[in-house]
N, C-alpha and C positions, 0 to 999 in steps of 0.2 A: 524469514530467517535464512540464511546463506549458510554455506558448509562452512567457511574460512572462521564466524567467528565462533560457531560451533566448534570446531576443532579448538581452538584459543580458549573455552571455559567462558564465553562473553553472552549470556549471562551466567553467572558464576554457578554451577553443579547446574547444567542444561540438562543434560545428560541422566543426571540421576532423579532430577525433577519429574521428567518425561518417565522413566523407569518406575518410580515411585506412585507415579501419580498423584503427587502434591507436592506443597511447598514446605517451607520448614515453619514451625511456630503449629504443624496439623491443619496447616490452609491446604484444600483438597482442589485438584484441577480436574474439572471439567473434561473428561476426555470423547463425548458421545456429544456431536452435535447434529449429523444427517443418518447416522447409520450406517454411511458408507465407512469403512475401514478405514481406506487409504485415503480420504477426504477430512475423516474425525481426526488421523493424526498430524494432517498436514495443518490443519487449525489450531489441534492442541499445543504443537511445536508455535504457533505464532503466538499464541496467546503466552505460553512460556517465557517467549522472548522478549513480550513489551512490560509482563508484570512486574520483574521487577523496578521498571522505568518507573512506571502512573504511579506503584506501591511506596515509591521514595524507598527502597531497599537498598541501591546503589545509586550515588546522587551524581556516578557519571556519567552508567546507563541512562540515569533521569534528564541528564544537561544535552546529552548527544541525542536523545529521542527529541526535545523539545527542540531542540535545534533543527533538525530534520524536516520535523514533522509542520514547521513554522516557514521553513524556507520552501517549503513542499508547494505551499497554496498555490504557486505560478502556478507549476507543471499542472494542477488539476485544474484552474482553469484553462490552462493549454488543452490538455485534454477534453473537457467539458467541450472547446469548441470543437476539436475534433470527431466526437463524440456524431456530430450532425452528419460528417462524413460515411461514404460505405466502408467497409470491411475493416472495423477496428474491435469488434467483440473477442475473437483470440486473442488480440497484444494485450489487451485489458486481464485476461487468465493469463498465459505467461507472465505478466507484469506481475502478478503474484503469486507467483509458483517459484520462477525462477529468479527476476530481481528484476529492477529498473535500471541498473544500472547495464545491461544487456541487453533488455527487450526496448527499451527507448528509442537506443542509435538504430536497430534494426526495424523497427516499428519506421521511422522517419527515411531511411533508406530504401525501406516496403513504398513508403505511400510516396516519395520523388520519383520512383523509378514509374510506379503503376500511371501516376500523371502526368508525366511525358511519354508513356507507349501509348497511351488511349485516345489522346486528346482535349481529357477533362480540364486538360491543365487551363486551355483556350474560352469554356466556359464560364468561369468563373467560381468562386467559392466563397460566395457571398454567404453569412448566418444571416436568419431573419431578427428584423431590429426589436423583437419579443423578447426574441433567446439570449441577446446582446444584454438586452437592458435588466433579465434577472438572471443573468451570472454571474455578479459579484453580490446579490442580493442571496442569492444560492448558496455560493461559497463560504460566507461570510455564516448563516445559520447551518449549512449541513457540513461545514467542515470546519472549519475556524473555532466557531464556538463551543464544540462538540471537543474541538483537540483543548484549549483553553481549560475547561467542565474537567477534562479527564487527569490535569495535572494538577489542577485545583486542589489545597487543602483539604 
């Protein structure tokens, strides 16, 4: 969840949801998941964010999550292949901390600069034809089907 549509009321009483600790109708949220503080509310806040989507509460929230979340599948198999690469487990955490829409251009900015100062660039960056062949096999049960399941009746 980003500040902008939080300031905007996007999900509609975010704010007071978060404060309350639940939703309206006496549906209660979840606000303890590791124990850490500042970790439990940065989840709570996300979980906030998507329920009213999956809950069919706002059926715009629900059209612009599904849309997202459907047009999404590239970048994760972008990422999946990236994934083989070194030094991508930070973009991964600011990628959701702070947004994608941020951490992407910089993440890709990160990894052209570090491949042409090193020389890996000359190497190669081949995936092995394993990891090729169950990435869409991947995607399609750990995220596809999973996002499908979640908007489902």
């Amino acid at each position: 969840m980003h500040i902008e549509p939080a300031l905007e009321g996007v999900p509609i009483n975010f704010e007071q949801i978060l404060e309350k600790a639940g939703f309206h109708d006496n549906v209660p949220l979840k606000t303890t998941y590791t124990g850490i503080r500042g970790v439990d509310a940065a989840l709570s806040g996300l979980v906030v964010a998507f329920t009213s989507g999956t809950a069919g509460w706002e059926a715009e929230v629900r059209l612009q999550q599904i849309n997202f979340l459907f047009n999404f599948s590239s970048i994760v198999c972008i990422w999946n292949v990236e994934a083989c690469r070194p030094v991508t487990a930070p973009f991964a955490f600011f990628y959701q901390t702070i947004g994608g829409a941020v951490i992407i251009p910089l993440y890709y900015l990160t990894y052209q600069y570090s491949y042409m100062t090193d020389g890996r660039h000359s190497s190669g960056r081949e995936v092995s034809l394993s990891y090729a062949r169950a990435l869409v096999p991947a995607t399609l049960l750990g995220y596809l089907i999973p996002t499908i399941a979640m908007y489902s009746p």
